[in-house]
Structure formats: C-alpha cells, structure tokens
N, C-alpha and C positions, 0 to 999 in steps of 0.2 A: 343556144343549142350547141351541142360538143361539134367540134369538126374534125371528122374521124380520119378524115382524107391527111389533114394535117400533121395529125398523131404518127402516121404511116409515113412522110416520106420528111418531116422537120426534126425529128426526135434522134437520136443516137443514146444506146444502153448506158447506162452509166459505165458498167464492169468492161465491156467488151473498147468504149470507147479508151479507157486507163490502159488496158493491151495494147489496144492502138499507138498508146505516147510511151509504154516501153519499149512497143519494136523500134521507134524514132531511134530511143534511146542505146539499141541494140545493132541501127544499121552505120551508127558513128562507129560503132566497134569494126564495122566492114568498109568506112570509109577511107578511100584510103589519100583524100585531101587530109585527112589527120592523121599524126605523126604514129609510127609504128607503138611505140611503148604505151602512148596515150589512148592508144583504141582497147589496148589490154583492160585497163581502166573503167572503159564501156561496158567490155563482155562482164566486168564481173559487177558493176553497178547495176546491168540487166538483171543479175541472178540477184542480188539483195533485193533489189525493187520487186522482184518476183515471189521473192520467199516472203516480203512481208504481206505484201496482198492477198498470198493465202489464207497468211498468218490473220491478218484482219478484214478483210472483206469474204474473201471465202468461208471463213469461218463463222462473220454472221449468216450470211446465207445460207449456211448447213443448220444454223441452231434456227432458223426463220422458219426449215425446212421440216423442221421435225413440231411445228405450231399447228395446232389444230385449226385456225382460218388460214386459209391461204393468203396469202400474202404476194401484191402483184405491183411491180415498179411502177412508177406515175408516168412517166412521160410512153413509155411502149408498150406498158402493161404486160411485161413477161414475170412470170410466178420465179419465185427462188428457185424451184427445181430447173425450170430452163434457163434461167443465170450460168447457174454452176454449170449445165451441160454443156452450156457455149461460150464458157469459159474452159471447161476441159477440151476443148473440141481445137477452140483456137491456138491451149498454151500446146497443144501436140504440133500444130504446126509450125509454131513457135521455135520448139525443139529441134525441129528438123533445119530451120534458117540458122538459130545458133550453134548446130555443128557443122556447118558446112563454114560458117565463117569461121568457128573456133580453127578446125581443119587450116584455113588462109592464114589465119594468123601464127597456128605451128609452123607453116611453109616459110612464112617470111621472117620468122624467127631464127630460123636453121644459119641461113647466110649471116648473121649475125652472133655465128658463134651459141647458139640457146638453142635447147632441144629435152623436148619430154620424151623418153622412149619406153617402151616394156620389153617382155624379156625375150622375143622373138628377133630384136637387134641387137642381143648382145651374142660374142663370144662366151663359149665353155668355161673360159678362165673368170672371164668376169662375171659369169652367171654362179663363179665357187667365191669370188670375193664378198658376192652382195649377199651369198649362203650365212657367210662368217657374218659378215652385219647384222644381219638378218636374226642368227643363234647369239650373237655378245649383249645386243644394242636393243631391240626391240621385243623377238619373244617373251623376256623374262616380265617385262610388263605386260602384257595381253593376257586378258582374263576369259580365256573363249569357253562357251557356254554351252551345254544339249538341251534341249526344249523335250519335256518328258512329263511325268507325272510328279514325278519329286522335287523338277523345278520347272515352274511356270514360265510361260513367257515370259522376257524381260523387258522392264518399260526402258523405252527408247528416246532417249532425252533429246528436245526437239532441235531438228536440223545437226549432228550429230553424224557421224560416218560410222557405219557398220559391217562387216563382210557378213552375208547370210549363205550356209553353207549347205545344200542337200546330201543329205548320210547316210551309207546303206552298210548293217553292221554285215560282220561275218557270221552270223547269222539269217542273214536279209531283211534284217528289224530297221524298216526305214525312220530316222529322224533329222531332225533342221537344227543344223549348229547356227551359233553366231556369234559373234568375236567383235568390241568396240576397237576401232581404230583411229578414232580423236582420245590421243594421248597430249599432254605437254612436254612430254619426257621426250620422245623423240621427235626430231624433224620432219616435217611434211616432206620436204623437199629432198629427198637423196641422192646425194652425187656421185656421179660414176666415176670410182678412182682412178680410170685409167686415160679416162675424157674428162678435160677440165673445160663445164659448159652443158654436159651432158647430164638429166636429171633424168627422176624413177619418185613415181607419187609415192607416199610408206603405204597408203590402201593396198595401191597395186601390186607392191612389197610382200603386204602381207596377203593378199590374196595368192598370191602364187605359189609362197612355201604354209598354205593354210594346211595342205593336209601333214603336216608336221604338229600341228596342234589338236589333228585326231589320227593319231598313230593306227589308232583300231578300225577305222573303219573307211570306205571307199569313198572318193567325192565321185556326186554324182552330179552335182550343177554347184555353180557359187557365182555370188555378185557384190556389188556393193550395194548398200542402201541406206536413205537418209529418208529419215519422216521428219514432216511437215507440222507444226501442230497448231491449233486454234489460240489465240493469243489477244482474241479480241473480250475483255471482260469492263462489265458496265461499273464502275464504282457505286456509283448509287443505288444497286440494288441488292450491296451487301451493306449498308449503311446501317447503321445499329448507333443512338443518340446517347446510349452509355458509353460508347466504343470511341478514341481518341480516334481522329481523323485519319491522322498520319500512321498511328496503328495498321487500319485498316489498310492505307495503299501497302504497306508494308505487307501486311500479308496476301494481298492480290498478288504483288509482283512474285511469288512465291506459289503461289496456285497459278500462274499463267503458263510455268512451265511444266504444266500437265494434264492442260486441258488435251481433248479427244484429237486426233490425227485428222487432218482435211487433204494430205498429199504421201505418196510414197512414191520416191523415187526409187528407177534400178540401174546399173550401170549395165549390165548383162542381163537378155531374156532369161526368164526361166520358164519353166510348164506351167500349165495354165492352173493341174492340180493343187501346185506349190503356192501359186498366187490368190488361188481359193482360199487355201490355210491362213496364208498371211492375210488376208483380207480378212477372214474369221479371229483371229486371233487383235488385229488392230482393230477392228472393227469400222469398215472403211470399207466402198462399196468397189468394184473391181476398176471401174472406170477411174478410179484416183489411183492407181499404179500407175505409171508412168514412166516408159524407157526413154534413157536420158544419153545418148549419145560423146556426151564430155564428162568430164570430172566434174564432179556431184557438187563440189566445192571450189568457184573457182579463185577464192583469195590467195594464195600460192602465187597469183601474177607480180604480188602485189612484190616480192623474193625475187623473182626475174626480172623486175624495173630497177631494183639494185644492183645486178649485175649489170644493167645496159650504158648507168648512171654517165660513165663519160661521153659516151656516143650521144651529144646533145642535141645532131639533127634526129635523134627519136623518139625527142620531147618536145611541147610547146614551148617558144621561146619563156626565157625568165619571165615574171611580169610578178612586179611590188608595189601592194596599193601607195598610191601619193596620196600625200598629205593637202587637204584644200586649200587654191588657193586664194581660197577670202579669208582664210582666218591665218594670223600668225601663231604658229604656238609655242615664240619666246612670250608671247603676251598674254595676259589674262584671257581666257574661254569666256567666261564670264562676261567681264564689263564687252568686248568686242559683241557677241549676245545682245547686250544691252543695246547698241547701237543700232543689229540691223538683223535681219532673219539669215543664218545660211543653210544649206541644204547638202548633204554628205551625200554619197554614191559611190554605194559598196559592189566590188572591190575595186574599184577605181582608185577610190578616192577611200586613204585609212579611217579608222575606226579610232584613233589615237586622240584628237581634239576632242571627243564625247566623253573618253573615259576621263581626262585631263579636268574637263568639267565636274566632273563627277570628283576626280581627286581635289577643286579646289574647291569646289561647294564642302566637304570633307571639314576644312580647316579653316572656312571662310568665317566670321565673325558674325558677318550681316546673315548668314545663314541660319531659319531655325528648323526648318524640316528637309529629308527627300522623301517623296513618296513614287515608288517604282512597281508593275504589274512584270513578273518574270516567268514566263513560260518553259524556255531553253536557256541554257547557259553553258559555255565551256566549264571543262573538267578544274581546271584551274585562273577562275574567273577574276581578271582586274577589278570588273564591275562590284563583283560582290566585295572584293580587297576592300573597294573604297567605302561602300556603305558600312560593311564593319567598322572603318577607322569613323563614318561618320557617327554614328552610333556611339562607338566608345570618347568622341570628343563633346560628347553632352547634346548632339542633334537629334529630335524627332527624327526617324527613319521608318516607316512601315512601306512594308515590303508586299503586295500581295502574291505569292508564290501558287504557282498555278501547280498544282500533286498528278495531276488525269492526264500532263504531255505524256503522250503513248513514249514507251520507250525509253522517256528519257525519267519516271521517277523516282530509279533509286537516288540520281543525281542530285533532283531537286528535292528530296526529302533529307539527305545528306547536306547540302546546302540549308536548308532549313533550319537543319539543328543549330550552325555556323551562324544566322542569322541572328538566332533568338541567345545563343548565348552572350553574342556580343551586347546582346540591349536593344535591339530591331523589336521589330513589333511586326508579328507576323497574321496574315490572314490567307487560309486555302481555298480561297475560291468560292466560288458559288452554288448551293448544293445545285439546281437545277441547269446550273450554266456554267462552262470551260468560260475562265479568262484568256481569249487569245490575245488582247489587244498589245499594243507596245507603247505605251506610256511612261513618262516621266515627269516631274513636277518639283522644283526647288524653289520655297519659296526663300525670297531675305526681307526681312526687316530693315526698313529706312530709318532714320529720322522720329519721321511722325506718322509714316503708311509704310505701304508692304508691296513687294513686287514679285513678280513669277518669271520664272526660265522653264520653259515647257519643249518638250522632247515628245514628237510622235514620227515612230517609224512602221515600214513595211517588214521590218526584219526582226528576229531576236536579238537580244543583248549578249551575243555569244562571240567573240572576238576571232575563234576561227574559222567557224560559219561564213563571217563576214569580208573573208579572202576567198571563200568558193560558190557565195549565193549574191544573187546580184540585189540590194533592197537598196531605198532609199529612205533618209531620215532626215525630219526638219526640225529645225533648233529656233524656238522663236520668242522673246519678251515679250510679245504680244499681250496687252493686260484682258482684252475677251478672251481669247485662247486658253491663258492661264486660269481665268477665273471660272469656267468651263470644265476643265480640264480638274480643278480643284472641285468644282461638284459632281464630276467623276467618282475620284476617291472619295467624296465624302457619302453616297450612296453606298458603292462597294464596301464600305469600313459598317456602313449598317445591312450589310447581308441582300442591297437591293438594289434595281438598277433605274439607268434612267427615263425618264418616263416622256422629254421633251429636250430638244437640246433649240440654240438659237445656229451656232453655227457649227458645231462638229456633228458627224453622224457615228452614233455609240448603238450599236448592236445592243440587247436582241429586238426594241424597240424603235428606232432611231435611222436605220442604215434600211432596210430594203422599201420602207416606206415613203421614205425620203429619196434614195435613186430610183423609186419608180415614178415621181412626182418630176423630177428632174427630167428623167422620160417623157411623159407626157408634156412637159414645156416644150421639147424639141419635137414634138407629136404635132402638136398647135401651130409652131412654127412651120411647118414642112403643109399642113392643110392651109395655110393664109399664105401660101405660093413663095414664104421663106427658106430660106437654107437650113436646114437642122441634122445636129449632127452628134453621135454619140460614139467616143473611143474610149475602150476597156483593154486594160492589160490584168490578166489575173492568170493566176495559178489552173483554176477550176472552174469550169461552168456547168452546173447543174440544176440550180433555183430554178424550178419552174416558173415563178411567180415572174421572177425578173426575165427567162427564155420570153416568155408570150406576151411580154411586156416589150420587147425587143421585135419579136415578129410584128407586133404591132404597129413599132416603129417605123418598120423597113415597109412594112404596106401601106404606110401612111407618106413614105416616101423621105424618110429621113436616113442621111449615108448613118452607117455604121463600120465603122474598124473596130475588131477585136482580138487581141495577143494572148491568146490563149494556152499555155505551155502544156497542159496536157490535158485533164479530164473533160470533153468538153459534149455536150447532149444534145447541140444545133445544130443542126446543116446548112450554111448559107446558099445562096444562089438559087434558092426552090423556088421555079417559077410560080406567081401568083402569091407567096409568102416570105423568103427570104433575100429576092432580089438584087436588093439592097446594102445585105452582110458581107463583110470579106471577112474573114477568118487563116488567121495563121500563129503556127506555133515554132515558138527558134528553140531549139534544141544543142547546146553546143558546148563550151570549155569550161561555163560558169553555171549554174544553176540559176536559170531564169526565176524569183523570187519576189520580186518588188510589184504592188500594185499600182494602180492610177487610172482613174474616172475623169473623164473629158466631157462637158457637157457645151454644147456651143461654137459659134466660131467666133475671130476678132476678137473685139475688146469687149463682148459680155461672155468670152468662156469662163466654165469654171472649168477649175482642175482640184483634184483632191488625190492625196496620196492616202493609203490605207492596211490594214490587217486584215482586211476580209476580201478573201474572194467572194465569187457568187454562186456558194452553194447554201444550202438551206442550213447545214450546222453549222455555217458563218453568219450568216443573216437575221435567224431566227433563234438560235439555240446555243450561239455564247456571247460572252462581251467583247464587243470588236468596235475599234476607234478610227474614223478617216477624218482627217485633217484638210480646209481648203488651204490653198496658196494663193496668198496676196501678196507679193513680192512679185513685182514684174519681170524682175531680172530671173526668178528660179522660175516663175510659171512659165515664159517661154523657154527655158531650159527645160524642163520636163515637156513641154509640148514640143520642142525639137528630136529629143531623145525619144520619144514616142512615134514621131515621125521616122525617125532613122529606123528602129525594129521594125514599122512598117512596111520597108526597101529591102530588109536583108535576105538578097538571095544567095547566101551561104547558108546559113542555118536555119535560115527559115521556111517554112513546108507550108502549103496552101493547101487545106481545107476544101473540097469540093463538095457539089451536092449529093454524089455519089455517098459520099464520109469516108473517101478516101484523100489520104493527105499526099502532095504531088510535090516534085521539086520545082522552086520558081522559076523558068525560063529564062536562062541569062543568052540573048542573042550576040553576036558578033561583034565586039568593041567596047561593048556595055562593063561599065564598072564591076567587078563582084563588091558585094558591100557586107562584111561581118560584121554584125552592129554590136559585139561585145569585143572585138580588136580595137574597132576604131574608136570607141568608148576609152579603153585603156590607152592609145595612142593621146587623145585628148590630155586624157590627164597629166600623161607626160609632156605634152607639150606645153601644158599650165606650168608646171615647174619649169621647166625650162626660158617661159617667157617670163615668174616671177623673178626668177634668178638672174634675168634680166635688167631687169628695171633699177 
C-alpha cells in the first residue's frame, strides 16, 4: 500500500530542490569568508547556472506542458504546470537576494579603486566625452529596428542583450523600437576617461543616447532585455536511419538556437500594456517577464578581476595541482601500473601521469589497442593528441565519442572528424542510451598472453575541468578489471550493453540493481542487531528506486551519510522515516564532482568509485561504469577523504527535515575544516615529504 504520509513530508521537487543548490551557490557570492574578486565569480556562475536551467529543464516542462496527459513528478506528484509556477515564484525571489548582494559587491568594489556607474554620476563634461564615444565608436554599428507591418518582430537570439524602446511618433502613432546591443565590435565594458577605474556598461550606453537612434519620435519607456530560450532537444527523435548521425547533431545544434522563449528578462519596468505585446509577439505567458534588478549579463566580472589581478589578498591563494606521489614520472606510467593500482585526485593531485600513459601506450611496442568512452573534452585536448599519434603508429584505437553532451557537441563532433581522420575507429553512442561512463582500456601483448592497463574515473578526460572539478580516477593492471572492462567495449562496439557484470557495475543494467542489493545487505545487517552502514557522495539525488531503497534503510536502522552537492529529492531526519540520514552539501572553490559508494564498515566495506550519480538518467537510461577498490592503501584513502567532507564546516551545509539547508555549528575552539584546502594542503605536503626522502 502507497504511503502517502511519506510522499508529503520525505520527498523534495526535483526543480525547486536544483534552486536550492544555486542559491548555495549564489550565497558564496555574499560570503564574505571568501575573497572579494572570487565571490564575483559566484554571482555570475549563479546566472550561467540559471540561464541553463531554463534553457533545459524549464524548457522541458513548458513543452510537457503543452502534452495532452498530464503529466505529474514521482516523488510529489506536482503537474509541469505547477513546476514551472514554483519555479517562477522562487527564481523572483531569487532575484531579489541577487541584487542586494550584487549592490555589496559594487560597494566593496569602490575602495578598491572599481566602480560601475551610469550617467546620473557623471559630470556634464564627461557625459559630452562618452556623447563622442558614443557617435565615433558604437552608433555606427547598431542596427535599431521599429516593429510595424513592414517589419515584423525580430527574432531574438537566445540570451543576447537588447534595448527595447516604447515610441510615440509626432503623430501619436505608438510603436516599439529595438536596437541589439551584443556587438563584438565594441567593448562591454567602457571606461570613463577622466576616471581610470571608473566603468559604464555599452547597454547602458546605448540606452541613454537611444533616442538619437529615433530622431523622429518621443521615448516613452526603454529597457534592456534578454530572452531566454528552450535549448533542450531529444536527438533521438529526429533520428532518420538514412541520415548520418553526426549529420543530425549538427543540425540540432543549429535548431536549438531557436527554439520557443521559456524566460524574458527586463532591466527597467515597463507597463503592463507593453508587456502584453511583448508576451504576444514572443509568445510567452506574462508570468515569464521578469524584472531583473542587475545587469542582465554578468560576465563583464570576469574584465574587472583583470583589473584587481595584483591585489592578490582578493583572490584565493595560488593552488597547482601536484603531481602523485606514488608514481614517478621520470619513469614509465606504465610498467609502475604494472606493479600496483594508483589512484589520482583532481585537482589535487595533476592530470599529467594519465595523459603520459596515454603518450606511452602511443609509441609503446607491447601495445596493440586503446579503447576510450569520451564524453567532454577540452578545446585543445592532450588526450586526443595522443590517440591520434596512437592511431597513426599503427594501434587499434576506437574511440566511443559520446555526440548528445548537452552543450558541448560541436566540440565533440569537431573532435570526431580529428579522430577518424587520423585512423581511430569511431562509434556515437548508443541510440537509446548516453555513454556517460569514463573508461579506458590499453591492452599489450606479452610474450605468449596479453595484459590490460584499465583507467576508470568519476570525471571527464578534460584537462582543464580537471583543475576546477574535483573527481577521482583509478589506474589499475588488475587482469578481472581489465577483462571486464574489455567486455565493456566489446558489447558497446556491437550497439549493446551489459547484461551481467561479476565485479564492475555498468549502467543501464548493472548499477541501480546492484546498489540496491548492496542496500539490502546493510538492511539484514542493521535487523540481525548489526552495524550497517551506507555512505554516498554524488552530484544528484533523484532515483526514486534508490530514495526508498535508502528510507528503507534508515527504518531499518542502518546510519547513512550522504554528500550530496546539489539536486537532492530526500529529506533526512523525518521522524519515523529518515531518522537515520545525515545529508550535506559543500559548496566551495572546486566543483564538488567525484562519486563514491560505501557499503559497510571495517574490513568487509566496499567502496567503489563511479560516473553515476543517483538519478534515474544515470542509473537506468545511460552507460555508467563504478569501479570497487581493492587496494587497501586507496580504499582507506577514499574512506578517509569521505570522512573529512563529512566534518566540513566551511562549506558544507546541512540538510534538515524542513529541506532547508543550514550552516554547520562551529562552537568555540572547534576547528573550522575546509575539506577542499586541506585536500590541497595534502598534496602539498606529499611533495614536499617526496622531496624529501
């Protein structure tokens, strides 16, 4: 029988809870234990984070919205329509926190010489210099527009800055001008000549000498404004078995920027007549305007951290990932490999020994294949340097290139073509399932047998990701592992997945049936008067399957810890159901990234490092690979560093049953513990005592 009691007070929105981990992410911007230039950083990582949510989750839920069944979330059972509502509801109040902070951060900018002003603090003289700017520099590129019968509305290309202007001829013939103001030609940022320090947005520029660009006619209102637009498109359902694959994203990524409007922002009210219009003409119901109290845009911070550059107490101190130190690398990656498993930890610890691997697998003799699963990658990728060279030195190379990374596939179709021309053997993925997993596999030829070097990470193969997200990667000869790991690929390379693993767990079959089994051993344990205990670090918590598989847990009387960095649908502490759960999320310098499943305590835990969080399009709906650790030196390593982000009461926020997330209690003498400083502290102090020895 349902228990509906449950449903009501264990559950958290999917949508509203993701608001929840950008404000996290919006109140570092107001923090002011972190350094003045690095909370800049914040505010405008909140607005990225913001604009793509639109972009993709609001977006589904306006096109769910317009589906003839309704359509109602699992865990709280809210329709799309009340999603979106309480998400427009929240991002207003939202708005309202980020100008008040934005506000503290112009204030604390001032004394440091940095200042955004408009034109109500300038001088006469210099409101005639920024005139001259204004007529040499800018006008002559501005293409401003009237909205009339002979020319339509003009599509608004997404997230983009606009002045929209209200017109009343000399006639009294009212129309709506609009003028783009995302140029490359000129400067966002303009500097007051006669204040060196002193800046003027070009919007605000151009908003003020706009009625110069309608000579004829009266302003009656003007603002800025930026639309939002729908960004979320399913590939598979433009799938056509004549049509080249890569074809296809190609043209997706091209139709995405024109899908239907989900947001319009305004910098200035206008009347409500006005907002009518514009809502009729975007076609956009009114509740999706939205007055926006800052700059619509706020990467322009990104130009005044350049200016602050020497002032270094108003940055995080330097920090350069190190190099590990269990591997040397004047020596072979490889043969060291051979010997013992090691375990990387980004950004700690560099990214440099992997790719090295990777360059001597390349040119190694004993090597006849690599076979690699690539999701993300940087723009100008080591990783791929080296499989091209392996490729062109006569190695097997196939590559499965994931095309469906939101975001990122012009890169990897671009990468793709690089791949195949060098002699790579490419495959895109799976039609019904995203390759998320992070996989690697080099086999060499001995002798008279064959060995494997197998690489499974929490992270992408992206090199500078892997200085700002924190994952972990294990590098292991292991010949199960490897040989596992090679019937991986060899399903994937036939278009199917795994159907049975002995010791990895490989998604979409493999991993949530397998951690819910894991579950229930600490389930058993905890009713036979044992200790049982289940700790999870992830990204996202959503899976139903796996939630009530966890409540289950905790009433059964087994602790659970969980690191949850944002999305997260449980409420711990819920007398009679989550008792049990602690729940907390660190929020801070790095990009919380890396997973790990704890199952146990002593000497029968397991620990597993992994690609999938626990939502249900990791679990059930792509190919996702977790790795156990059997190296006792790194599995208490990762079960130590799992216990430290458990302490951290710097960054870390506690979860209550309410679902509101609280700062941890640090009382009188007590340590503060930043468990991504002292992380990096570590690593330095590993170099330092190698260097030693």
């Amino acid at each position: 029988m349902k228990d509906k009691n449950r449903e009501v007070t264990c559950y958290t929105n999917r949508e509203l809870s993701w608001l929840q981990f950008n404000e996290r992410v919006l109140n570092e911007a107001g923090n002011e234990r972190v350094p003045l230039a690095e909370r800049l950083t914040f505010a405008s990582i909140y607005q990225s984070n913001l604009d793509e949510f639109f972009m993709v989750r609001v977006g589904t839920l306006m096109m769910q919205m317009n589906s003839k069944e309704v359509i109602r979330e699992n865990k709280t059972g809210m329709t799309s329509e009340e999603q979106v509502s309480a998400i427009l509801k929240q991002v207003n109040v939202l708005e309202k926190k980020k100008a008040r902070i934005y506000e503290q951060l112009m204030g604390e900018l001032e004394p440091q010489g940095i200042r955004i002003i408009n034109f109500n603090k300038l001088s006469n003289e210099e409101g005639k210099l920024l005139e001259q700017y204004f007529d040499a520099h800018i006008a002559p590129f501005l293409s401003p527009m009237i909205i009339g019968k002979q020319q339509p509305f003009p599509f608004l290309e997404n997230r983009q800055l606009f002045a929209i202007v209200l017109l009343t001829s000399s006639k009294g013939k009212k129309k709506t001008g609009i003028v783009p103001c995302s140029n490359s030609v000129f400067k966002r940022l303009i500097e007051i000549p006669t204040r060196p320090g002193y800046f003027m947005l070009s919007e605000e520029l151009i908003l003020h000498f706009v009625p110069k660009l309608y000579p004829k006619y009266t302003i009656r209102e003007k603002s800025i404004m930026r639309v939002t637009r729908n960004a979320d498109i399913d590939a598979s359902e433009m799938y056509d078995e004549d049509l080249d694959y890569r074809s296809i994203m190609e043209h997706m990524i091209k139709q995405r920027n024109r899908l239907n409007p989900v947001r319009v922002e305004l910098s200035r009210k206008i009347n409500d007549k006005a907002k009518q219009e514009l809502s009729q003409f975007l076609e956009i119901g009114m509740n999706h305007i939205i007055n926006v109290e800052t700059p619509l845009d706020l990467s322009f911070v990104f130009v005044l951290q350049n200016y602050l550059r020497e002032k270094t107490q108003l940055f995080y101190p330097k920090r350069s990932p190190q190099l590990s130190p269990n591997l040397n690398n004047k020596e072979s990656i490889l043969a060291q490999i051979e010997k013992k498993d090691v375990l990387l930890s980004y950004p700690y610890e560099s990214m440099k020994p992997f790719i090295k691997m990777l360059q001597e697998a390349a040119e190694d003799e004993s090597v006849v294949s690599i076979k690699m699963t690539l999701y993300r990658v940087a723009e100008r990728s080591k990783v791929i340097d080296a499989l091209v060279e392996a490729a062109e030195n006569g190695k097997e190379v196939v590559v499965l290139v994931e095309l469906r990374a939101r975001f990122d596939e012009a890169n990897n179709i671009e990468m793709s073509h690089r791949l195949e021309d060098a002699g790579c053997r490419i495959l895109y993925g799976l039609g019904d399932y995203k390759v998320h997993s992070k996989l690697c596999l080099i086999t060499r030829k001995n002798a008279d047998s064959y060995s494997y070097i197998t690489q499974i990470g929490t992270g992408n193969y992206n090199e500078k990701t892997s200085r700002l997200y924190t994952d972990l990667s294990l590098i292991t000869a292991n010949p199960d592992i490897g040989a596992e790991a090679a019937k991986v690929f060899t399903v994937l390379q036939r278009g199917e997945v795994m159907e049975q693993t002995q010791h990895l767990l490989v998604a979409p079959k493999c991993l949530q049936n397998k951690v819910a089994a894991m579950m229930d051993e600490e389930i058993e344990k905890a009713k036979n008067g044992k200790e049982g205990y289940i700790g999870v670090k992830i990204n996202s918590l959503t899976d139903k399957v796996l939630i009530d598989k966890l409540i289950e847990a905790s009433q059964a009387g087994v602790k659970i810890e969980l690191i949850v960095r944002g999305i997260c649908c449980l409420k711990p502490g819920v007398k009679g159901y989550t008792e049990n759960i602690t729940i907390i999320s660190i929020v801070g310098r790095f990009l919380e990234h890396s997973r790990i499943y704890r199952f146990g305590t002593g000497e029968a835990e397991k620990i597993y490092i992994a690609s999938a969080d626990f939502m249900t399009r990791n679990t059930i709906r792509r190919v996702e690979v977790a790795v156990p650790l059997w190296d006792e030196k790194i599995k208490q390593r990762v079960h130590d560093m799992f216990d430290t982000m458990m302490k951290d009461n710097e960054k870390g926020k506690m979860l209550n049953a309410e679902g509101a997330y609280l700062d941890r209690i640090v009382v009188q003498d007590e340590e503060r513990i930043n468990s991504q400083e002292l992380f990096y502290q570590q690593a330095y102090d590993s170099k330092i005592e190698e260097s030693n020895d």
